[in-house]
OpenMM code with the backbone's topology and positions (N, CA, C; nanometers):
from openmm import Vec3, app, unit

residues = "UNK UNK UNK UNK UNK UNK UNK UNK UNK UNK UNK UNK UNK UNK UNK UNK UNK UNK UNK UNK UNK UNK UNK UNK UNK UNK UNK UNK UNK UNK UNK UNK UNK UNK UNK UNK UNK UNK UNK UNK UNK UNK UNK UNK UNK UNK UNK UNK UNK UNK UNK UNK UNK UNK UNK UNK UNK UNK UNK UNK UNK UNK UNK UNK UNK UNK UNK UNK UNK UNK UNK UNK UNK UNK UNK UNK UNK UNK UNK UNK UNK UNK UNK UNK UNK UNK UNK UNK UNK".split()
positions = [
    Vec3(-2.7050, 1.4007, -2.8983),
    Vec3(-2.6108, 1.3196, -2.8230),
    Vec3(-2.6581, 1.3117, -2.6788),
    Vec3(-2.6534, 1.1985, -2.6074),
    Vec3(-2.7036, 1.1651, -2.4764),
    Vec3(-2.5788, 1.1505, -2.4201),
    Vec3(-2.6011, 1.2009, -2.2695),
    Vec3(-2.5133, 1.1550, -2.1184),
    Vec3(-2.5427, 1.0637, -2.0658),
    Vec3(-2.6394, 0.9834, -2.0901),
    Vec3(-2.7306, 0.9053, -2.0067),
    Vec3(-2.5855, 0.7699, -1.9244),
    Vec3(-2.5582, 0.7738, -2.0025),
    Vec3(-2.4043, 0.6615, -1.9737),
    Vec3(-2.2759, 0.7185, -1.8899),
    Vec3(-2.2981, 0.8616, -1.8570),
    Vec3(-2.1815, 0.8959, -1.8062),
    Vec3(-2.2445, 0.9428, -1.6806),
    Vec3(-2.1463, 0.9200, -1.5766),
    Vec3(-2.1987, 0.8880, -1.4248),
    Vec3(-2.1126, 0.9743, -1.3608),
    Vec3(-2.0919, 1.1267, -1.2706),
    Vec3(-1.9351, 1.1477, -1.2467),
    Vec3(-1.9390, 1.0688, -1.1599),
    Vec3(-2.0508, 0.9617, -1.0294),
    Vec3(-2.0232, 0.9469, -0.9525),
    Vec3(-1.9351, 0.7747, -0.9552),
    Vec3(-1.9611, 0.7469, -1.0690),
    Vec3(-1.8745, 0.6471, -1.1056),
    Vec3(-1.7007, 0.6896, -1.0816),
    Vec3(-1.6466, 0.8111, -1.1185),
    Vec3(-1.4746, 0.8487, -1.1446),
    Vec3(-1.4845, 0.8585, -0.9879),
    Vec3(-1.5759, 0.9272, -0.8568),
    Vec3(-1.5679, 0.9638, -0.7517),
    Vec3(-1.5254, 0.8160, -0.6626),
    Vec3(-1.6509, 0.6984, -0.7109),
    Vec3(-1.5584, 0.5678, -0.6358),
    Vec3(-1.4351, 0.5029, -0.6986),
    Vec3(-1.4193, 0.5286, -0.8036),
    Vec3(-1.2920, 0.5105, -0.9057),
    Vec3(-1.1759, 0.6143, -0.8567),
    Vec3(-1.2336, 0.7232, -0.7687),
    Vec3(-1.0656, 0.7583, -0.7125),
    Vec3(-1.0762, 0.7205, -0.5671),
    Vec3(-1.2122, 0.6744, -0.5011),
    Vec3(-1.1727, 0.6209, -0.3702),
    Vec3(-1.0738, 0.4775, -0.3659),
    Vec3(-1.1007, 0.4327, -0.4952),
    Vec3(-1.0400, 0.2360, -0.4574),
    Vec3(-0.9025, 0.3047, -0.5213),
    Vec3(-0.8819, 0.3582, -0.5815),
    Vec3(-0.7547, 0.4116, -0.6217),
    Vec3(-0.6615, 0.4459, -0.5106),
    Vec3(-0.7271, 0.5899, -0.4544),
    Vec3(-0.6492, 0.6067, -0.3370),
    Vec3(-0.6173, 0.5330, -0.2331),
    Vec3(-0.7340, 0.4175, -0.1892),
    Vec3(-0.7068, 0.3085, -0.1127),
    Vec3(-0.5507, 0.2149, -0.1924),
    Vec3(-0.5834, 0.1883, -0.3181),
    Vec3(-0.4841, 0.1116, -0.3274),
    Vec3(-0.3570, 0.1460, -0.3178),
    Vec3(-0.3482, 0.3066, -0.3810),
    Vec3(-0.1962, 0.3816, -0.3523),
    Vec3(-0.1886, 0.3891, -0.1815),
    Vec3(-0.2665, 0.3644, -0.1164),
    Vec3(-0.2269, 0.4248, 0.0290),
    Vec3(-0.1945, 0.3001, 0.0513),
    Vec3(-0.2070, 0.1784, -0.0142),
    Vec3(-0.1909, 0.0581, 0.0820),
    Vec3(-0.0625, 0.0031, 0.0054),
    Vec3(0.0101, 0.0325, -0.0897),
    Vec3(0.1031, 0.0077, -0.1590),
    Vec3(0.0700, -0.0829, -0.2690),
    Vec3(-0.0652, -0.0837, -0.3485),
    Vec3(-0.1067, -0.1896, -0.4065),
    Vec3(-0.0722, -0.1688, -0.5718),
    Vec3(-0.0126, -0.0576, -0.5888),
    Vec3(-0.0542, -0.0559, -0.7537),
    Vec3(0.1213, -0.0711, -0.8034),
    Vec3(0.1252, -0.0903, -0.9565),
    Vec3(0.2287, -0.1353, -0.9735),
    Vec3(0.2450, -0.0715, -1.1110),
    Vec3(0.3422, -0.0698, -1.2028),
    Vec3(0.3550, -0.0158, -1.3424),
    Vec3(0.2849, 0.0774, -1.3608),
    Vec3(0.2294, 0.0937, -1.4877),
    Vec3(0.1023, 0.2384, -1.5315),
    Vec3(0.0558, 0.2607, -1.4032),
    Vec3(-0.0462, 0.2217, -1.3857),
    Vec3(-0.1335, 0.2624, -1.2254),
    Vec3(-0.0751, 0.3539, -1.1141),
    Vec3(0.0690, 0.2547, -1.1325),
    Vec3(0.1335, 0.3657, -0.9704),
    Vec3(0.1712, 0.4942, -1.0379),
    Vec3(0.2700, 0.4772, -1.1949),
    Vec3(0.3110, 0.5998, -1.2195),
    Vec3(0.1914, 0.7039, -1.2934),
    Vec3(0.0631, 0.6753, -1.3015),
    Vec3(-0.0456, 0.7386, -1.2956),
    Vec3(-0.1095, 0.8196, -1.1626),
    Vec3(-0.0966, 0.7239, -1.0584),
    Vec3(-0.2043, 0.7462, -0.9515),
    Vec3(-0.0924, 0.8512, -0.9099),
    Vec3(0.0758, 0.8322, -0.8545),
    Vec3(0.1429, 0.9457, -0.8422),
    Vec3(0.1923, 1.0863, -0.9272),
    Vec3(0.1562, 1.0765, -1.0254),
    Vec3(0.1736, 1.1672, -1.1116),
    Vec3(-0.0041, 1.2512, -1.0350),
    Vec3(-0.0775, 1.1699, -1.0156),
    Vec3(-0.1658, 1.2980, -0.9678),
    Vec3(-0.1322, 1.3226, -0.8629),
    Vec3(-0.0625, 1.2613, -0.7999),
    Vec3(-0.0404, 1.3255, -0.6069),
    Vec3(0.0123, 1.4254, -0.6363),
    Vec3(0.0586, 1.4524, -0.7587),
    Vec3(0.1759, 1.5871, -0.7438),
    Vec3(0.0601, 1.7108, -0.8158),
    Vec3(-0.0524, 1.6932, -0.8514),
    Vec3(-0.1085, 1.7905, -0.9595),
    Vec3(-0.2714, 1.8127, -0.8857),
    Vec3(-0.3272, 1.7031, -0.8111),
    Vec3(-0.4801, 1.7255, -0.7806),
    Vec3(-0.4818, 1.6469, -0.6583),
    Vec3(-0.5066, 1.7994, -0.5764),
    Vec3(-0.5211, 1.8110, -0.4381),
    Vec3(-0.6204, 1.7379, -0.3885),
    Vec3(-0.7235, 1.7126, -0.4798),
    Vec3(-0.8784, 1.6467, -0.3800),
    Vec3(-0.8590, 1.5387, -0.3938),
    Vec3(-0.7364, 1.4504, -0.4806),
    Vec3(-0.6825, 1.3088, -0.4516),
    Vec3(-0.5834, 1.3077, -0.3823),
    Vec3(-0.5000, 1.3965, -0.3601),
    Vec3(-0.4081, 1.3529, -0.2422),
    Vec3(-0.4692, 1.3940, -0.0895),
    Vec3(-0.5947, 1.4854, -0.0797),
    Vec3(-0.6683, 1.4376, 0.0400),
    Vec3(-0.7611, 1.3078, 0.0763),
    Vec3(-0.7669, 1.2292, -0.0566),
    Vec3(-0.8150, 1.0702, -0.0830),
    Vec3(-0.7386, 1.0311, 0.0148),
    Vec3(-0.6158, 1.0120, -0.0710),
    Vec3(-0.5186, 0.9157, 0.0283),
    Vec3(-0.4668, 0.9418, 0.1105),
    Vec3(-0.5011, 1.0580, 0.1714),
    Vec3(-0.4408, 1.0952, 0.2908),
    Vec3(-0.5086, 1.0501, 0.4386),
    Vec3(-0.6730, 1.0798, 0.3524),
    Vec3(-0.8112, 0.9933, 0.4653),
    Vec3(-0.7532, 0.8712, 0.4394),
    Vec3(-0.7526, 0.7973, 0.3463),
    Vec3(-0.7040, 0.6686, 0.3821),
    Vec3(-0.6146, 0.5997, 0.4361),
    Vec3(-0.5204, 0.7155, 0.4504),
    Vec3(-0.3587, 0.6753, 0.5250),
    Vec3(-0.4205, 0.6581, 0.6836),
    Vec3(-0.4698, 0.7485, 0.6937),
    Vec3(-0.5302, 0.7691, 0.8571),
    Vec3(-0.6592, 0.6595, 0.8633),
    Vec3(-0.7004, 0.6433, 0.8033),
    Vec3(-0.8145, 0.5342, 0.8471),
    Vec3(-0.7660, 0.3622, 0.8573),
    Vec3(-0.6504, 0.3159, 0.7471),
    Vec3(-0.6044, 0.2071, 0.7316),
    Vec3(-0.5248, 0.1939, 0.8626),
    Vec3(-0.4378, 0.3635, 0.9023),
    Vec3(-0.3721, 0.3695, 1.0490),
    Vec3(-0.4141, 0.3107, 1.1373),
    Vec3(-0.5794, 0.3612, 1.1564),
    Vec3(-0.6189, 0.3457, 1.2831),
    Vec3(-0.7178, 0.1804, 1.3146),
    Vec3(-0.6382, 0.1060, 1.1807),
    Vec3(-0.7284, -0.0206, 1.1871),
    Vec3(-0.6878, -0.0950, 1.2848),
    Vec3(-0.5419, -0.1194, 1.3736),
    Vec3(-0.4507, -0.1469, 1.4108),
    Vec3(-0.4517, -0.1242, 1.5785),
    Vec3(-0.5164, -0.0006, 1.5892),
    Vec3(-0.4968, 0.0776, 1.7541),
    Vec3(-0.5790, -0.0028, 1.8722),
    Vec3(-0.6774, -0.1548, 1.8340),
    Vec3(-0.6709, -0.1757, 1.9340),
    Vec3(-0.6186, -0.3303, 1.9131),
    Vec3(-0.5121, -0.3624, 1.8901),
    Vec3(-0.4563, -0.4728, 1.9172),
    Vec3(-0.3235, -0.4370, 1.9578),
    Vec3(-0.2943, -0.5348, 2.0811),
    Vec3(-0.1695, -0.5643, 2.1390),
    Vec3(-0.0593, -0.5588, 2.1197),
    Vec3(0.0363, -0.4993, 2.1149),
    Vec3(0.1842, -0.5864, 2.0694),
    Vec3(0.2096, -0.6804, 2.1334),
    Vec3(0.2918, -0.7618, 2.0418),
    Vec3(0.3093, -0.8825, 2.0842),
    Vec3(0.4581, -0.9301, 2.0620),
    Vec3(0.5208, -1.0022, 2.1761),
    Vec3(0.6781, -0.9852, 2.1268),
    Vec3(0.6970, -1.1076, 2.0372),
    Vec3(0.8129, -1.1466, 1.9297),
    Vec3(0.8228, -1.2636, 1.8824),
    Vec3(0.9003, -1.3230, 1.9678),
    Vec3(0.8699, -1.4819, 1.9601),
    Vec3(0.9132, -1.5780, 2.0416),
    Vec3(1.1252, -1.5573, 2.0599),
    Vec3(1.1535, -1.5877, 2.1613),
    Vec3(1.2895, -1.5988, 2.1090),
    Vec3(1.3393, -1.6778, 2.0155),
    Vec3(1.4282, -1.6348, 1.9346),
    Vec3(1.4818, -1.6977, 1.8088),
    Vec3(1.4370, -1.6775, 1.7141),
    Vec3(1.3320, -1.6336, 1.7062),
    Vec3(1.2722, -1.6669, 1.5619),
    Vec3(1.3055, -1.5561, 1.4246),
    Vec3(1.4057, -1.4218, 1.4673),
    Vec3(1.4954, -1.3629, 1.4019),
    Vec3(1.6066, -1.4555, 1.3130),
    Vec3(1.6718, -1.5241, 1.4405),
    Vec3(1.7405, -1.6265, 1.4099),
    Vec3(1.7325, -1.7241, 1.2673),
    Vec3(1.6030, -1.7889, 1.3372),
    Vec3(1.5708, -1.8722, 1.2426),
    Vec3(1.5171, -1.8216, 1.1256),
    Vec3(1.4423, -1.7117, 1.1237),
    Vec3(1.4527, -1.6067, 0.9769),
    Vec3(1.5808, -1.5895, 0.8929),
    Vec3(1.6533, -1.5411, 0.9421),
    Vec3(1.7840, -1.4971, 0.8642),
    Vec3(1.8670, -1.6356, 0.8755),
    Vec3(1.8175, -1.7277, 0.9074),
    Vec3(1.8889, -1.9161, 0.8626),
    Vec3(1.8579, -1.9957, 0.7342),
    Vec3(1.6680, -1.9388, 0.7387),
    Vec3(1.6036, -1.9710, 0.6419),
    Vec3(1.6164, -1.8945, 0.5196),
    Vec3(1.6536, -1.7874, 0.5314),
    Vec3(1.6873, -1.6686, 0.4060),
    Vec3(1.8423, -1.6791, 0.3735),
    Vec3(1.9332, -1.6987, 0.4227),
    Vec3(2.0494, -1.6722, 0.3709),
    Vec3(2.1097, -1.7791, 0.4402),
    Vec3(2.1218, -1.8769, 0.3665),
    Vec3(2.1906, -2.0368, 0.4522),
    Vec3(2.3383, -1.9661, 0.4400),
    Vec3(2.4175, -2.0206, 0.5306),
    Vec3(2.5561, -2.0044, 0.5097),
    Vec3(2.5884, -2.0726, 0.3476),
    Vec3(2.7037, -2.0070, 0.3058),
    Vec3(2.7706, -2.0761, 0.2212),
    Vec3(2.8697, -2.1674, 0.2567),
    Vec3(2.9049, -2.2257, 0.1742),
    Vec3(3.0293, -2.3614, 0.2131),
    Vec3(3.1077, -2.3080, 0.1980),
    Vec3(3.2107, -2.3059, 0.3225),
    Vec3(3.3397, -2.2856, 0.3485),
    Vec3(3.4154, -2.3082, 0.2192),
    Vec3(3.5329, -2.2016, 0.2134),
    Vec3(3.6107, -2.1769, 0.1900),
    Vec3(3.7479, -2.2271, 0.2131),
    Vec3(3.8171, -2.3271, 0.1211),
    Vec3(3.9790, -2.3746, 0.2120),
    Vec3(4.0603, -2.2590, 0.2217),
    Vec3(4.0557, -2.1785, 0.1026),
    Vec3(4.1890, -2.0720, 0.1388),
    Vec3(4.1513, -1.9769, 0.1509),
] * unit.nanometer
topology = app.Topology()
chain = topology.addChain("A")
for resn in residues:
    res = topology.addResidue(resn, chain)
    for name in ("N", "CA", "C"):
        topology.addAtom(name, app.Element.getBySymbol(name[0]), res)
């Protein structure tokens, strides 16, 4: 019987895009309740996503804040929840 096909370093980038995706909120059904079922059991993946929490963090640190224009809360919550039609009684 040959190994020649089995790679570990294949599962090693298979838990980096993993942990990227759990750190970025990307996975959904099986996947998420997989990828968190290991956060709770194997430590060298929840230090995955933990580098990745901090690296996706720091993608951010050199841009500006910026305030939104006035109104445009406003006009958010106008566009999301139109009034309903009045009521006579």
């Amino acid at each position: 019987m040959s190994d020649e096909g089995i790679n570990p370093e294949d599962d090693i980038q298979r838990d980096d895009v993993l942990a990227a995706e759990l750190s970025r909120g990307l996975l959904t059904g099986d996947e998420l309740a997989q990828a968190t079922r290991r956060v709770r059991i194997d430590q060298t993946f929840v230090d995955l996503v933990e580098n990745c929490d901090i690296h996706f963090s720091t993608l951010t640190d050199g841009i500006a804040l910026v305030a939104p224009p006035k109104g445009v809360f406003k006009k958010i919550k106008a566009d999301a929840y139109p009034e309903s039609p009045k009521r006579i009684w």
